[in-house]
N, C-alpha and C positions, 0 to 999 in steps of 0.2 A: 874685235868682233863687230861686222856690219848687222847695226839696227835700221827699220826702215819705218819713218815717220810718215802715217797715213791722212788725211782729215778729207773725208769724201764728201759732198755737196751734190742737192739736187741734181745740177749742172754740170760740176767742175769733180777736177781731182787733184789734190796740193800733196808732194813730199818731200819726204828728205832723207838722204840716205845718210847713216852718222857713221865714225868711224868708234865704238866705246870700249873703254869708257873715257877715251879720251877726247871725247865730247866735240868732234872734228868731225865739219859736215863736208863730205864727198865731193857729193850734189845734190841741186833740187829744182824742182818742178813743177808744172802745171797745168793739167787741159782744161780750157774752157769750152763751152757750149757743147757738152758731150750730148749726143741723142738730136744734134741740129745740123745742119751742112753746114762746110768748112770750121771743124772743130781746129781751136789754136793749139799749139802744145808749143812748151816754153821748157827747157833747161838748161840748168848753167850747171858747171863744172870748171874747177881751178878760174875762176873768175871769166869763164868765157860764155854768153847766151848764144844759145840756138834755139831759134822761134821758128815753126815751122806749119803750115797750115793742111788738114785732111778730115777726111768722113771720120768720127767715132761715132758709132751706132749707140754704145750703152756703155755700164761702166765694167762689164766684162771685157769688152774691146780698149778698152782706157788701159788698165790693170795690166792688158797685154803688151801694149804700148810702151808705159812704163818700164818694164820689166827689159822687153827686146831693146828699147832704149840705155839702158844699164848695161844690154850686151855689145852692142853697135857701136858704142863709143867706148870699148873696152873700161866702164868705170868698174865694172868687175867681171872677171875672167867666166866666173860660173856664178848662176841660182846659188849654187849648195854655200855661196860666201855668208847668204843672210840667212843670219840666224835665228830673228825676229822681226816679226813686224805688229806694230803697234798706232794701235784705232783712237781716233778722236771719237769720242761719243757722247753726243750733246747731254742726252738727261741718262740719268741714274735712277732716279725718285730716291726714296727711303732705302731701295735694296743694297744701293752700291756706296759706300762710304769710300771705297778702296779701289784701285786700277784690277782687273781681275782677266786670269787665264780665261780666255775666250772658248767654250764648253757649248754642247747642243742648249745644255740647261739657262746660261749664259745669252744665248740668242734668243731664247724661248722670251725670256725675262726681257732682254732688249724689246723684242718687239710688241710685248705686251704695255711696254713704256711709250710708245710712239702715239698713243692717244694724247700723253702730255707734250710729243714736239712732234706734229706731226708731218713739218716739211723740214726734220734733222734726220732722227732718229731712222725712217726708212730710208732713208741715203746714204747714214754712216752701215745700215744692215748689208746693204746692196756693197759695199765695198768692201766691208767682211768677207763677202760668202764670195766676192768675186777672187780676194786674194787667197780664201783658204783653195779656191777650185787649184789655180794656178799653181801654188803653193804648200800643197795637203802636207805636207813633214815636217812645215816651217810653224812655231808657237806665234800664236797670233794674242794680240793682248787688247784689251779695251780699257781706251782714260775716259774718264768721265767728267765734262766739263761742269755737273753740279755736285762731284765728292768732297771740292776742301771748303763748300760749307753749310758739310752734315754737321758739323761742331757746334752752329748756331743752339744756343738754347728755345726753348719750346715758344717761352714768350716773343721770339724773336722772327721765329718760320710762321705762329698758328697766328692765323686771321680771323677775326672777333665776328664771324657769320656761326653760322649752326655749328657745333661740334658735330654732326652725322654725317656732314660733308668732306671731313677730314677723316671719320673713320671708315665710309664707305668709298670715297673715291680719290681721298689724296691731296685733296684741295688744302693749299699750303704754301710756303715763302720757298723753295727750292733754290731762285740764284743762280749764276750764271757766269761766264767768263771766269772760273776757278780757275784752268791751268793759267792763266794771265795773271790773277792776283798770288796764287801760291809763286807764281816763277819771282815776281818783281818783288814781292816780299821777303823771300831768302834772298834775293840780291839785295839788298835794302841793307840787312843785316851788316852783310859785311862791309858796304858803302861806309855806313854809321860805324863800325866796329862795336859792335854790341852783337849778343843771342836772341832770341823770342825770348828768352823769359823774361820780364818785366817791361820790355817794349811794344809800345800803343803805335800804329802804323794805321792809314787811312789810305788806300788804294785806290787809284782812279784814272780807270778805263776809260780812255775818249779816245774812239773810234765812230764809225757809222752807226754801229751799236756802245752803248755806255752803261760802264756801271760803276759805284761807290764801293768797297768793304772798309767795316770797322776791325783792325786784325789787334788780338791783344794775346801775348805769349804766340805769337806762329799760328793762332788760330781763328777763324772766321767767327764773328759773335755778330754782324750783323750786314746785310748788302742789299744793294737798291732793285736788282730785278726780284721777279717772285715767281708765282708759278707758271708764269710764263715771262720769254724777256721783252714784253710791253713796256711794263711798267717800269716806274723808276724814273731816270732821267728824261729829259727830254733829248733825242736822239737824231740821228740824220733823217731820217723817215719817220720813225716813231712817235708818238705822243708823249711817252713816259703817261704818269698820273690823271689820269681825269675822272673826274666825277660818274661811275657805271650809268646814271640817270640819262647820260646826254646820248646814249646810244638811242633806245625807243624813242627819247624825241624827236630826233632828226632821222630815225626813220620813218615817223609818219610825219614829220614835215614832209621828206625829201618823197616818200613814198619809196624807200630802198627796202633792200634784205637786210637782216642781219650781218650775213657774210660781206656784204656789200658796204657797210657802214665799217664793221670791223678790219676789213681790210684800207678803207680810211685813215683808222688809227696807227695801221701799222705801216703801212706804204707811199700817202700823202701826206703827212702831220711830221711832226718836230720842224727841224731845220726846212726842209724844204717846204713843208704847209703854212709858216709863218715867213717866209721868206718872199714866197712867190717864185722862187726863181730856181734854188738847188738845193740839194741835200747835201753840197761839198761843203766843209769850213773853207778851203780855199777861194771858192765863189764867194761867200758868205762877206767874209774880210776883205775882200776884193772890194764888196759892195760897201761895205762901213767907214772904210776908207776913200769911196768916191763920197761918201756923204747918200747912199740910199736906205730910204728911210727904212722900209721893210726889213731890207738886212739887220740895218739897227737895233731893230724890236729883235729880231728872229737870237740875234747877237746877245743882245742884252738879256734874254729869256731864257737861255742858254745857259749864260754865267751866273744868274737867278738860280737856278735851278742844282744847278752841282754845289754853289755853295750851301743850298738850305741842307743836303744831306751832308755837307761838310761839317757845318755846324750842329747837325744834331747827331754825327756818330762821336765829335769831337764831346759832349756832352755824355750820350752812352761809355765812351771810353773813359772819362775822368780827365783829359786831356790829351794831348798827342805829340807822339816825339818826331814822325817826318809825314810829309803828303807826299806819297810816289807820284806823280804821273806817267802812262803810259800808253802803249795804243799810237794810230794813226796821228790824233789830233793832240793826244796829251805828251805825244814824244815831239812833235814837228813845230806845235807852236806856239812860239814863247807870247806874240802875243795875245793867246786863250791863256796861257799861265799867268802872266799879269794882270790883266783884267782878275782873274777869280783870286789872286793872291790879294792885290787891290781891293773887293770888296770883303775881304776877311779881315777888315783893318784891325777890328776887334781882339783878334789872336796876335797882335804885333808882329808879325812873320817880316823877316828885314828880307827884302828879293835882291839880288845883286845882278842890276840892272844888264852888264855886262856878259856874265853867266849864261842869265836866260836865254843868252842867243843862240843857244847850244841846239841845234838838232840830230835829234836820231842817234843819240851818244849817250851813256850814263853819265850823270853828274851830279854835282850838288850844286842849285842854283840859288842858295842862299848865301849871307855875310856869314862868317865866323860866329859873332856873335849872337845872331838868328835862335832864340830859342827851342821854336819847332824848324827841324828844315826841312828843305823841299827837295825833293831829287826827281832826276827825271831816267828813266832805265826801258831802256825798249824792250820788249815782252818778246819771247821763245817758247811760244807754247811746244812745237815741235819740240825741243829739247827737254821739255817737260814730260812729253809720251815715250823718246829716247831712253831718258834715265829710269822712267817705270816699268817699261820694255825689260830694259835692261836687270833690272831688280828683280821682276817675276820669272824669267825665264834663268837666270841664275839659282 
């Protein structure tokens, strides 16, 4: 059965076409800069890219693209092959704990959620309603990248402001990068040869964007973004955590907007606000390694920062049996994992210096005798909306 892996973007549009349930991707894809001239489009199939560059107007013309692209290059003979197609969707809120058949009531509820993300939530809408146009007979399904941590206990999501603010608008720890942390955590399991039950797992997304989970039995009980994913770590762009207060100041220092200062947080700060120079790790360590001092800071703030929420879910959980890493930065570089394994000297974690070298590969980068170990497992979230696809429409 062909399932088709959707995650629609602002801009862009990413898939994959799977072959299920035996979990075999076809092909996959890419358009960038939909809605600007010379939009890219990018697909590979049986290990071959084709990059190809033209006008896409919106993501109805995208959608189309795709599709006539799956026929052009014969990856499937007819439409009527796919059977499902299955939506990345940023927030849930409280409604969606679950991946769910895509329904009018279902969009209703989607887009009444886009006040909590509101440069996600209308772009995963826009590629719904573009594939059901194309597609009306095909079951469309929506993952939600904050249902695997509706589990979180109350003390763990509610933020110690007014309770009226949570019951009249929602305000609350939500969380983020869930298909990433559920995907690398069932792999984790069988890495370890152990179940969820009784194993403590500490997940950590390092990408452009970043984030912690505490997983204890299979389950989320605590993660570093919140009701939006500002916060938490510090990030390629992002700030993670800062003090609410230093908004208004530096608005009337600076004489800014609010929007203007907030988008500060989000688009000049972390890595490249401290850096001076880029929001890549790549850069970053480039510079660390010439000896520039910025990066240094920027470097050193970094691995600050992942370990404090290391150390305090390693605390919330009672101890911890592996640190996954994963993502761009936590799958590619060993050394961002030694550094942060380095300053956890605390936890005696043995790193097997040789291991670490591993990029983009699962592995265990710890000695044998390693009490907590470390692994590293590159994240499918795609395969994550696949198998749920696959599940509902069954």
């Amino acid at each position: 059965m062909k399932i088709l892996s959707v995650n629609a973007g602002s801009s862009s549009l990413k898939f994959q076409l799977f072959e299920m349930p035996e979990e075999k991707v076809i092909a996959s894809g890419l358009i960038e800069r939909i809605g600007l001239p010379a939009s890219i489009i990018t697909v590979t199939t049986n290990g071959d890219k084709r990059r190809t560059v033209e006008d896409i107007q919106d993501h109805a013309k995208a959608v189309q693209k795709v599709l006539s692209v799956l026929l052009d290059l014969s990856i499937v003979a007819s439409l009527d092959e796919i059977k499902g197609v299955g939506h990345r969707v940023v927030h849930g809120g409280e409604k969606f704990s679950d991946s769910v058949l895509i329904t009018d009531e279902v969009i209703t509820e989607i887009d009444k959620l886009s006040e909590l993300a509101p440069l996600h939530n209308p772009a995963n809408l826009i590629g719904i309603k573009a594939f059901q146009k194309v597609l009306p007979n095909v079951k469309q399904i929506a993952v939600f990248d904050t249902a695997f941590h509706q589990t979180m206990p109350i003390e763990s999501y509610l933020y110690p402001a007014p309770y009226s603010w949570y019951v009249k608008y929602g305000v609350r720890r939500y969380g983020f990068h869930g298909m990433s942390h559920k995907y690398v955590s069932e792999r984790a399991y069988k890495l370890l040869g152990k179940g969820p039950e009784g194993t403590r797992l500490i997940t950590i997304h390092l990408g452009n964007g970043a984030s912690v989970t505490a997983i204890r039995d299979g389950k989320s009980v605590e993660t570093s973004m919140g009701f939006t994913p500002l916060v938490g770590l510090m990030m390629g762009t992002r700030s993670g955590d800062v003090d609410p207060s230093i908004l208004p100041f530096v608005m009337q220092k600076e004489n800014c907007s609010f929007e203007d200062t907030l988008n500060a947080l989000n688009y000049e700060s972390g890595l490249k606000g401290i850096s001076l120079a880029s929001s890549d790790m790549r850069d970053i360590l480039k510079g660390v390694n010439e000896g520039n001092k910025q990066c240094i800071l920027a470097f050193n703030l970094y691995i600050k920062r992942v370990c404090d929420y290391i150390g305090q879910y390693y605390i919330l959980l009672g101890g911890c049996d592996a640190l996954v890493f994963t993502a761009g930065i936590g799958e590619n570089s060993g050394q961002t994992r030694k550094a942060i394994i380095d300053r956890l000297a605390a936890l005696e974690i043995k790193l097997d210096e040789e291991a670490n070298k591993v990029m983009g590969k699962e592995s265990i980068v710890t000695k044998p005798d390693s009490k907590i170990k470390v692994l590293v497992i590159p994240t499918n979230e795609e395969l994550v909306i696949a198998r749920d696809t696959l599940r509902l429409i069954s």
